[in-house]
Structures are given as C-alpha cells and as structure tokens.
N, C-alpha and C positions, 0 to 999 in steps of 0.2 A: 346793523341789523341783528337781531334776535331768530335763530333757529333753531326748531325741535324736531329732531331726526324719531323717525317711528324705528317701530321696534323688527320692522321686516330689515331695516335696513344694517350696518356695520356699526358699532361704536362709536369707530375712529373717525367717522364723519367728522363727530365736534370736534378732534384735534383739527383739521381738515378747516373748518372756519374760524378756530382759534389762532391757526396760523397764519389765516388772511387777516386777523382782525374782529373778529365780530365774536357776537358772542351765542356759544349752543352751547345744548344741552340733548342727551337722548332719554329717549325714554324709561330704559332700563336704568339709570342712574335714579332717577326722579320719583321710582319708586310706580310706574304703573305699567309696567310689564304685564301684557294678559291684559288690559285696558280696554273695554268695548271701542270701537272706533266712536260711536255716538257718545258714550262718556268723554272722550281723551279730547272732542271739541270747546267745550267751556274751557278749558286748561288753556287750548290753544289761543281762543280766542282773548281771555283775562289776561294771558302774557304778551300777547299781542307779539306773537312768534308770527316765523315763516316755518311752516310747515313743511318737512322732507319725508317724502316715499317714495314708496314703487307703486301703493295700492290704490291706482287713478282711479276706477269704478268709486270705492266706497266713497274716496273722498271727493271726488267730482260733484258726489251727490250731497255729501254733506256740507259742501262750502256753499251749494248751489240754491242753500236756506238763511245763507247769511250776506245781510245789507254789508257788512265793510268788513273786512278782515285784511291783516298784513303780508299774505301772498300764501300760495302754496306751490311747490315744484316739487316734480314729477320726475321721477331716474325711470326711463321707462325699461329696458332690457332686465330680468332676474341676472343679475352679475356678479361676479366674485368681487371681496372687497376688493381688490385694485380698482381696480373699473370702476368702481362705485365712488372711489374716491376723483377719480380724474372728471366723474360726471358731475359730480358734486362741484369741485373745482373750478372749472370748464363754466356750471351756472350762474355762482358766485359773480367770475369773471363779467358773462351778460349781461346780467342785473348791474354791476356795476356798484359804486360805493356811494350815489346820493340818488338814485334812480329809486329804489325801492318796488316792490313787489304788489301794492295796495290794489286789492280787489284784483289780481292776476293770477295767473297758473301760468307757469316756465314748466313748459317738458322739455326733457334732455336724454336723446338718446345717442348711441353711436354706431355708424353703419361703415364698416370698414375702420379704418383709421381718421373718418371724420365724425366730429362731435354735431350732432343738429338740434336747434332749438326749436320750438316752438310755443312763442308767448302770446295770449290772445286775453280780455277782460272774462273772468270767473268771478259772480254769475253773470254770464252775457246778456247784456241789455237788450 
C-alpha cells in the first residue's frame, strides 16, 4: 500500500509504514505543507495513496465526491506522536497486507488501553 500522512499529523508516521513494509510519504516532505485540503485531493487521488488524518469532517466530505479512491483512515483522538504511531500501527495491522482500503474509511481510535476500529464503505452507497 501507498500512504500519505497529512500534515496535522507526525512525520514519523512514514517511518511507521516503512517499517511494516509499505510505502509513505508525508506531506511536509512532498513539498505542500499549507496545502488547501481541496487541492491536496488530486495529489491523493493521482498517487492513488491511502490517505492518513485526524481531520475526518474535511475529508469525509471530500472523499464523499469521489467514485474510487484507494482508502482513507481516520486517527480519531488529537494525540501526542506516540499514540499516533501505535494508532497508525494498530490500522495498518486491520487492513492487513492484501486486503486494501478501496473506496473505505478505517477510523482508529483508543479508549483506554483498547485500540477500536471502525471500517465501513466511503462514499456509502
């Protein structure tokens, strides 16, 4: 899988997916830091990324314009980067390694010491 971390969330995400395997990128690398969310969608879409935030509104709404895209998840809690890494982690995990994300949204939050997901088809039919 191909993932592009936004820029609300940690760098280190991409180490974080390059350690499982797969390949990221954050935003702030790629040069569109300050990136309107409605611009940073063609990007996503061309790369045919999975999409990583926190910022479910914006992009709930803006995936919810597009016939097929390659997934987006959701780190729901504002968390310190630890946290952001084990949620990140934790979704990888879910999704799994031939499963893929298509046309889905993965939210991942954590309530206590348990990670909860919640994956459902975006934009729902």
């Amino acid at each position: 899988m191909r993932f592009l971390i936004d820029e609300c969330l940690h760098p280190t995400l991409a180490d974080v997916a390059h350690g499982a395997g797969h390949e990221a990128h954050h935003v702030n690398f790629l040069g569109l830091a300050s990136t309107k969310d409605h611009d940073l969608m063609p990007r996503i879409l061309e790369g045919d990324f999975v999409f990583v935030t926190n910022n479910a509104a914006d992009f709930r709404r803006l995936y919810q314009a597009q016939a097929i895209h390659a997934g987006l998840v959701i780190l729901v809690p504002q968390a310190p980067p630890t946290q952001q890494r084990v949620l990140f982690l934790a979704a990888m995990e879910e999704i799994g390694p031939d499963n893929g994300l298509i046309n889905e949204a993965l939210e991942v939050l954590i309530d206590g010491d348990e990670v909860i997901f919640n994956r459902y088809e975006w934009p729902a039919l």
